[in-house]
Phi, psi and omega in degrees: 000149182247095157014252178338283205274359161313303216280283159015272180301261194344295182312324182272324197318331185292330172290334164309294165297336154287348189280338196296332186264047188272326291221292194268329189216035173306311163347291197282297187326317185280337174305283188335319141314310186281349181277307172336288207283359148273340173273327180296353188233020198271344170249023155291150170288021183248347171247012151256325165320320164294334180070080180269032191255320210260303201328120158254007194192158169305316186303321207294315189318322198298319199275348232244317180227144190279128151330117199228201199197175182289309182314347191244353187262305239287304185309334184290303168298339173279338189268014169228014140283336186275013172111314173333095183290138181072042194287256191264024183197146165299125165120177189254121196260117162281325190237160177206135231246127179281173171263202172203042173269141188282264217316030198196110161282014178258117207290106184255132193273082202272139158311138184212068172315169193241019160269335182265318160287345180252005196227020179210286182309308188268351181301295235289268221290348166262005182276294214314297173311324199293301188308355181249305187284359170272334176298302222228084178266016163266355176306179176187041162347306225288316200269355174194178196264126191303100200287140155224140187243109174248170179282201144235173174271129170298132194237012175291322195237010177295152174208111148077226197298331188307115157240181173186149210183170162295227211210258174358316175293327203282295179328308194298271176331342204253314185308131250275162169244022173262325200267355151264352165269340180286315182264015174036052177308134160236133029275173180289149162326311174293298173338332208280303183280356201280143194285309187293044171045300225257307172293324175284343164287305201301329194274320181292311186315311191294308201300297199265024194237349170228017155276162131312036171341119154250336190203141177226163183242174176089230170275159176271315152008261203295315182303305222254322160317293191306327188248029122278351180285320188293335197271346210254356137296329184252015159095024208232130191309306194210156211251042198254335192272323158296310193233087189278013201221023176258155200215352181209124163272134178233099180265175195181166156089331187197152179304132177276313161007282204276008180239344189305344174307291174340272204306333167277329148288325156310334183237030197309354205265344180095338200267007181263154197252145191245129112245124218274125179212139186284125197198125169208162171337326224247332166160212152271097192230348162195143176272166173226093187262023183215091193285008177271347218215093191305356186273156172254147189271119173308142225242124177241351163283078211211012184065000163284133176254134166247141117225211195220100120357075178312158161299316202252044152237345177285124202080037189251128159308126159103305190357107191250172159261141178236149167320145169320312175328320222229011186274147139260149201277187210013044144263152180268118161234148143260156193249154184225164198231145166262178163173158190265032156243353139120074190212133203209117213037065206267116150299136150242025161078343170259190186209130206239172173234156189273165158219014175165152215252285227232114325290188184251141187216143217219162159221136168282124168322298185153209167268127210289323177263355181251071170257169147233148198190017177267357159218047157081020194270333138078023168290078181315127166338276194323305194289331195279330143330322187271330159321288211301328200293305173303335178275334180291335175281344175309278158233081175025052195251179170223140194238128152267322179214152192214175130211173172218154168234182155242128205265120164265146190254131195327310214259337186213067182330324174302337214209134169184195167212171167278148188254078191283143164234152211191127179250124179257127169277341162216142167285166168239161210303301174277100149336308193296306182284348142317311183277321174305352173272345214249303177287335173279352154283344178288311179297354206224031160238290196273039174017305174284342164289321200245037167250305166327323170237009191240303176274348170235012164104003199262153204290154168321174159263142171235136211300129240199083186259113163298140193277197205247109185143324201309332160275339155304313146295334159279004168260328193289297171327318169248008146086038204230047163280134154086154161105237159256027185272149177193167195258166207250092162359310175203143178209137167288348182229141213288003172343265183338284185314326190258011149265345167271332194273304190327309196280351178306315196253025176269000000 
């Protein structure tokens, strides 16, 4: 009998019964969050500014506080890196979360309250077991060791009490050490912690390569790197032949799509359980509490307060927000958070879509900036994803890493195309026809794509094979190895793409 994870599933069953009642009284929760989170921040200076003394009501917080962003947060957050108490959250905020966007050199600091990390970040990762070992009453966790690959803290910017790090790193230090002896988390906090990147894999790799893997977290990435380097020590085709006894990925942070290949070859028997979970600097906001069912459950007693963006007001004057209560489902919104590390109507950049009211359960979209939208072609991360996925089945290719831009043409500024660039773990036979199979799936998703190269004229897209490392190196180049860094899908702008073709032809 397995102990552990009988005791596990017991010890957790009360979060079950609390998500179930998100069903009846989701609603009543979120009110309820937002009134905690205007009384607990109503004498800080960002809720005396607000006049958070008067708000009684949602309507009144809608009229009371403006839409915000790191930008409009940002001066608050440095004064509450100098030590400063009662900024945008009560109390003296210690720790702070770099952000992890690739598409930005500019380094962002998210507020992490130690009210907000256990009652939002560590809940989401104890949701995550309970809600998996209530599915799956054949697990057996219990019996062998959890992989979690986390970042570290940056020590450029630590000052006195202040730390700051990734968002994976501070969870990883915060966490109960009776729910890391349960789940036999592995590498060790010191391990964990080692700043070098190039040394803490290779040291995790000796480490998980004579463990019992049962289940690993985090990016698909960091993750699908680390265990071919352990397999690739220990002599072994796949990595089911390493570890026969794994049984759960539990992922976040980026589309599973283009790696779900990877992983079924590494794993071929079919027996590993997949869930998907929304976690970001900014907090914890939704589980896939159901693996039969790819949408994720909004998470609401979590001290988050949400709302939503229609899409096609977003970036409008006058744009409003609307509460869950007032969402409808196969609509597109960006979302937006309140929270008790003290970030209010905070964008978080993504775009999500409902797919059910009761409860709400949303799959995310993309991104609000990361399109091409420049001669009405309106392409999204999702749709280029689900292209690529299909020409690799197609024509029998493998994709590890891909992004686009737009190549403008010199001579007519108006009118140009795209520029894929694409690092392959197998290649496929014809280049030329991969790609031409890679735009007519692109035409046959996207409706506005394929006005674009079918009624106005616009070029094909064209095809880029990246040697092999190459994004790996460029992030390794920008110091963004591990953790929640991932490369950016799409950009309107060629920044990027002529820093990959430069490392490309070096």
């Amino acid at each position: 009998m397995d102990i552990t994870t009988n005791l596990a599933r017991l010890f957790l069953r009360y979060r079950v019964r609390a998500i179930g009642r998100y069903v009846k009284e989701g609603d009543a929760i979120q009110r309820k969050t937002l009134e905690m989170l205007v009384r607990e921040a109503r004498d800080t200076q960002w809720g005396r500014e607000h006049n958070y003394a008067s708000i009684k009501s949602y309507e009144d917080f809608s009229a009371s506080v403006p839409l915000g962003n790191y930008a409009s947060h940002k001066p608050y957050i440095e004064k509450m890196m100098e030590g400063t108490p009662d900024v945008l959250w009560k109390g003296l905020i210690t720790r702070f979360a770099t952000s992890s966007g690739t598409t930005s050199d500019v380094v962002k600091f998210i507020p992490v309250s130690r009210r907000g990390l256990k009652r939002s970040h560590l809940q989401g990762g104890h949701d995550v077991t309970a809600t998996y070992l209530d599915q799956n009453r054949e697990s057996h966790v219990g019996r062998g060791y959890s992989l979690i690959l986390s970042g570290g803290f940056n020590p450029k910017y630590t000052k006195g009490k202040i730390k700051v790090g990734d968002i994976s790193a501070i969870m990883a230090a915060a966490a109960p050490s009776f729910y890391r002896k349960m789940l036999h988390m592995v590498p060790s906090l010191k391990v964990a912690q080692i700043e070098d990147i190039h040394t803490k894999y290779d040291i995790v790799t000796d480490i998980i390569r004579f463990r019992n893997l049962v289940s690993f977290s985090g990016q698909p990435t960091w993750n699908i790197m680390v265990l071919e380097m352990a397999m690739q020590k220990a002599g072994v085709k796949t990595a089911e032949e390493l570890w026969p006894n794994m049984e759960l990925f539990a992922h976040g942070g980026m589309s599973l799509v283009p790696y779900r290949h990877k992983l079924d070859e590494l794993f071929p028997s079919g027996k590993l359980h997949f869930i998907e979970n929304y976690n970001s600097s900014e907090g914890f906001f939704g589980v896939q509490t159901d693996m039969k069912d790819p949408a994720m459950t909004l998470m609401l007693d979590y001290e988050n307060f949400y709302e939503f963006v229609p899409m096609q007001e977003y970036g409008k004057p006058g744009a409003r927000a609307l509460p869950v209560w007032e969402i409808e489902t196969g609509k597109e919104y960006a979302i937006l958070v309140s929270t008790s590390s003290g970030l209010w109507r905070y964008d978080m950049g993504d775009v999500v879509r409902f797919t059910s009211r009761s409860p709400y359960k949303f799959v995310i979209v993309g991104r609000t900036h990361q399109n091409i939208n420049l001669w009405g072609e309106d392409l999204s991360v999702q749709q280029a994803e689900k292209a690529m996925d299909e020409a690799c089945r197609k024509c029998d290719a493998k994709v590890k890493e891909f992004t686009v831009a737009p190549v403008f043409l010199e001579e007519e500024t108006s009118s140009g195309h795209h520029q894929w660039l694409v690092e392959f773990s197998k290649e496929p036979a014809d280049l030329e026809k991969f790609a031409e199979t890679l735009d007519k799936e692109l035409m046959e998703s996207d409706i506005d794509y394929e006005h674009f190269r079918e009624r106005t004229g616009g070029k094909r897209l064209e095809l880029v094979k990246a040697r092999p490392g190459l994004f790996y190196d460029w992030l390794d180049s920008k110091g963004k190895l591990g953790g929640q860094h991932k490369i950016p899908r799409l950009a309107s702008v060629r920044k990027y793409m002529e820093e990959l073709l430069k490392l490309n032809q070096a």
